[in-house]
VMD Tcl script that draws the C-alpha trace (Angstrom):
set ca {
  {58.02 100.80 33.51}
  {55.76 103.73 33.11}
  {52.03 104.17 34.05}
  {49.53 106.24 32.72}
  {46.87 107.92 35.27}
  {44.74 105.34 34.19}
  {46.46 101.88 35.15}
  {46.35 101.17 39.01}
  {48.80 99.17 40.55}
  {47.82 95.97 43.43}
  {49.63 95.03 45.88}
  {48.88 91.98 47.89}
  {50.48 91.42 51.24}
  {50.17 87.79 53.35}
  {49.95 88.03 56.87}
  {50.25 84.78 58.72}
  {49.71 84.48 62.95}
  {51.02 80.93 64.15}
  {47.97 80.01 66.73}
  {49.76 77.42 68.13}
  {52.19 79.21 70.18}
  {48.99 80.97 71.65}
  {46.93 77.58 72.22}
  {50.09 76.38 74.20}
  {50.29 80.01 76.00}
  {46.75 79.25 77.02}
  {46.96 75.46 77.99}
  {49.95 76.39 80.14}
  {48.10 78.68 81.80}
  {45.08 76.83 82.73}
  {47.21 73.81 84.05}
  {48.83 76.23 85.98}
  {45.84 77.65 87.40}
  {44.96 73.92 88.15}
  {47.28 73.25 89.88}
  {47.23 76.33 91.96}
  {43.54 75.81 92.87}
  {44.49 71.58 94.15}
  {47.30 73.24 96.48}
  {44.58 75.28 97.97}
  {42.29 72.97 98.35}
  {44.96 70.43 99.99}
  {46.36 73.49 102.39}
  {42.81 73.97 103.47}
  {41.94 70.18 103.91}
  {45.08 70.45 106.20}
  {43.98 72.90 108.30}
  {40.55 71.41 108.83}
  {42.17 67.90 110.09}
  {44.22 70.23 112.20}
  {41.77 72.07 113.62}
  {39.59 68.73 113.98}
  {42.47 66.93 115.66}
  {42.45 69.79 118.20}
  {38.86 69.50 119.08}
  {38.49 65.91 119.51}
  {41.85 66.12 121.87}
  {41.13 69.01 123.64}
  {43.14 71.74 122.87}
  {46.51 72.26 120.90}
  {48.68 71.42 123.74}
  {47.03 68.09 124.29}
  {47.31 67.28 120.32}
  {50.78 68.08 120.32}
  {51.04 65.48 123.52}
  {49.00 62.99 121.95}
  {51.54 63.15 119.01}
  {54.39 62.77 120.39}
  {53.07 59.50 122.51}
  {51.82 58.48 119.58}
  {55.25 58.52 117.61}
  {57.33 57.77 120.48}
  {54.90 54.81 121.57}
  {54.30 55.23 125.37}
}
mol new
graphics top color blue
foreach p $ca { graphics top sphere $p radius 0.5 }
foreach p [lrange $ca 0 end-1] q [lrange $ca 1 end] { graphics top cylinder $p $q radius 0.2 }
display resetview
């Protein structure tokens, strides 16, 4: 098929992205990010009722006595 100077030829291309694979990329991350930021938050709650446990006993050797009457019972 010939074409004079005059005639101009379209093309048309369709591009299509599939957003869902990014939405789920995303949601994964957040989650993960959740529960990243509840393990820190339950580490550091941990440390405070360590630390608090020491205080009120009197020291670190005295909690780790107190705990092991406690478990043992005597």
């Amino acid at each position: 098929m010939k074409t004079s100077a005059n005639e101009h030829i379209k093309t048309r291309t369709k591009t299509s992205i599939n957003t869902s694979e990014l939405v789920q990329a995303e949601m994964s991350k957040g989650a993960i990010r959740s529960l990243n930021i509840a393990g820190v938050l339950v580490g550091l709650w941990a440390a405070a009722c360590i630390v608090g446990g020491m205080i009120v006993s009197g020291g670190p050797i005295a909690l780790v006595k107190g705990w092991f009457s406690a478990v043992t019972g005597s």
